[in-house]
C-alpha positions in Angstrom: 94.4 119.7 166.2 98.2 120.2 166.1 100.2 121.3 168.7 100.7 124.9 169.1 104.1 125.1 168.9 104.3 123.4 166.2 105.5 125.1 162.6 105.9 123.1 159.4 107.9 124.2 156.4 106.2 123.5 153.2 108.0 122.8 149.8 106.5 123.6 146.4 108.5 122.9 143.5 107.5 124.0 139.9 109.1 121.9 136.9 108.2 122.0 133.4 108.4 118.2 132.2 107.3 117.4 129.0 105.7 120.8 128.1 103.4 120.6 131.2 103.9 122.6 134.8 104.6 120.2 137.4 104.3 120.7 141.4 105.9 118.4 143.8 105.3 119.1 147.5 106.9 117.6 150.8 106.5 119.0 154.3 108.5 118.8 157.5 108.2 119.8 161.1 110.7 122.6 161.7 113.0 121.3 165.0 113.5 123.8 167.5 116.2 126.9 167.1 116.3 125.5 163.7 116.0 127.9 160.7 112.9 128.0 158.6 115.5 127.5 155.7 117.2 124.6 157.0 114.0 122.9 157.3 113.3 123.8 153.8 116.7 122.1 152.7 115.9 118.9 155.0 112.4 118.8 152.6 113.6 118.8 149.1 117.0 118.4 147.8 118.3 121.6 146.9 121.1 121.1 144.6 118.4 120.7 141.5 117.1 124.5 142.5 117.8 127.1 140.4 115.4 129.9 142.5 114.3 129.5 145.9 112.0 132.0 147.4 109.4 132.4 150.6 105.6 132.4 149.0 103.8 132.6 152.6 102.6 131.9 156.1 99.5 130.5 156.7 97.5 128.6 159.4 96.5 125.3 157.9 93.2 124.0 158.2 94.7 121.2 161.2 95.8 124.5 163.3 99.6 123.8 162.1 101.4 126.9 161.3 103.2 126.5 157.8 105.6 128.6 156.0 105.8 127.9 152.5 108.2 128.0 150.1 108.6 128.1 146.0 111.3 126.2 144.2 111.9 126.3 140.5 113.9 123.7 139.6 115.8 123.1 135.9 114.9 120.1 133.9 116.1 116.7 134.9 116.5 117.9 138.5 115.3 115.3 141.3 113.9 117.3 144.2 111.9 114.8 145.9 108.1 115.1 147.8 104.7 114.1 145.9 102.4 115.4 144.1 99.8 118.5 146.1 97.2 116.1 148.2 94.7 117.6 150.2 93.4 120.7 150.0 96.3 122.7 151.8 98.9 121.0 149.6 96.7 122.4 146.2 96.3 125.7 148.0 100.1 126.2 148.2 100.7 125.2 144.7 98.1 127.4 143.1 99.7 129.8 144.5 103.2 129.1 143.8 102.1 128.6 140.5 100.2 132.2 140.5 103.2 133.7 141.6 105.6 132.0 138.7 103.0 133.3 136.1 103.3 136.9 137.9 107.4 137.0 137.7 107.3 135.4 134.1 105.7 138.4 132.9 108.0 141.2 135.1 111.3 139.0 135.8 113.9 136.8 134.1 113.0 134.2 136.2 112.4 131.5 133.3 116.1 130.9 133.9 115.6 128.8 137.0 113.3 126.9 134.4 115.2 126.5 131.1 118.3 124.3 130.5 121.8 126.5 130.4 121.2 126.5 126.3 117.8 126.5 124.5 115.8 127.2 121.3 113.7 130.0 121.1 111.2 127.1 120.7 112.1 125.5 123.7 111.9 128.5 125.2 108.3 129.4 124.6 107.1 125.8 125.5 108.4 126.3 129.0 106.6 129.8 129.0 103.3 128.0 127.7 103.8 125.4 130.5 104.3 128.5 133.6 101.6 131.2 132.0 99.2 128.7 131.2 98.7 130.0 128.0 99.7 129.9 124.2 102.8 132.9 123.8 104.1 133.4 120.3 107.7 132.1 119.6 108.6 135.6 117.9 106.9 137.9 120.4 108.7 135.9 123.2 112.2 136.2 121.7 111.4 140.2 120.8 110.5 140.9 124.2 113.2 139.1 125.9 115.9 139.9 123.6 115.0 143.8 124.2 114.8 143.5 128.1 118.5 142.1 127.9 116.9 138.7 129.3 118.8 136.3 126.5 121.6 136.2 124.4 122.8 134.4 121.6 125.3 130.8 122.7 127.5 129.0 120.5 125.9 126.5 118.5 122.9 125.5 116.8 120.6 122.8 117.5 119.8 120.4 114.5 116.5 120.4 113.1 113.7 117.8 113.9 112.0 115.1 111.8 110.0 117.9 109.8 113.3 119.0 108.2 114.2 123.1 108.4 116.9 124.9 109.1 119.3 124.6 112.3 117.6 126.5 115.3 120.0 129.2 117.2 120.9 128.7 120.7 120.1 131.0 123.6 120.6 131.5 127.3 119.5 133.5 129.8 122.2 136.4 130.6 121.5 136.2 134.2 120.7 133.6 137.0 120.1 135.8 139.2 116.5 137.1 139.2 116.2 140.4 137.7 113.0 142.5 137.8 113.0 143.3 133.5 110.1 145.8 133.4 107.7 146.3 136.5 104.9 147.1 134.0 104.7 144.2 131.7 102.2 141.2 131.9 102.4 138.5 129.7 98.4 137.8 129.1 96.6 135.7 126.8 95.7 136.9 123.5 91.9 138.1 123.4 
């Protein structure tokens, strides 16, 4: 049993690498009169984060009290910690990972996902990666376009092996999350 005075600050950090969600966790004791968000910034390293936010407080199943924490960090980004062990670390990232697929539906929050520029089809691989389900390209780029979530950059990516024509760039217009439409859910199609 842990000590009682103990309290841990638990790191979950979502990437999308190579189309697939990823969760890296790491875990350190919070030292005394220190702030639950310094201890998160001794965790991880923070300069790859794009969106930091509290997920929860919990008791875990040693008697440790843990605060938790959800990073989304952009691609290429080096955070650091391991991949969820035990069954308190894959608690924590099921639910960070509930809580990304809640906010991609309502927020903007993708941007603390996506490179600065991106493809529409880019785009929709990293929402397929977070939901956890297919999303159509065009429905995606609708939706988003009409919240005011992207806009149009400069330049055009070259097209692939298959041939086509050059894709448009976007980016988000924020990074600053942005509740888009309270009402909206971004569900799988029936």
């Amino acid at each position: 049993m842990a000590d009682s005075t103990s309290h841990v600050v638990v790191a979950v950090v979502l990437s999308v690498r190579e189309r697939r969600l990823e969760a890296r966790v790491a875990r350190v004791v919070r030292a005394p009169a220190e702030s639950l968000e310094a201890a998160f910034e001794r965790a991880v390293d923070t300069s790859g984060l794009a969106h930091v936010e509290q997920l929860e407080t919990r008791i875990l199943r040693d008697g440790t009290l843990a605060t938790a924490y959800l990073g989304l960090a952009r691609p290429g980004a080096t955070v650091g910690g391991h991949a969820p062990s035990g069954s308190d670390e894959r608690e924590l990232a099921a639910a960070a990972q509930a809580r990304l697929r809640a906010k991609l539906s309502y927020t903007n929050v993708g941007f603390a996902l996506a490179p600065e520029a991106f493809t529409i089809s880019e785009l929709r691989d990293i929402y397929v990666a977070g939901l956890g389900h297919d999303v159509s390209a065009t429905n995606l780029q609708r939706v988003l376009l009409r919240r005011g979530v992207l806009e149009r950059a400069d330049g055009r990516r070259e097209p692939g092996r298959s041939g086509g024509r050059p894709a448009s760039l976007f980016r988000f217009a924020s990074s600053r999350l942005t509740v888009t439409d309270e009402f909206a859910a971004l569900r799988p199609r029936r």
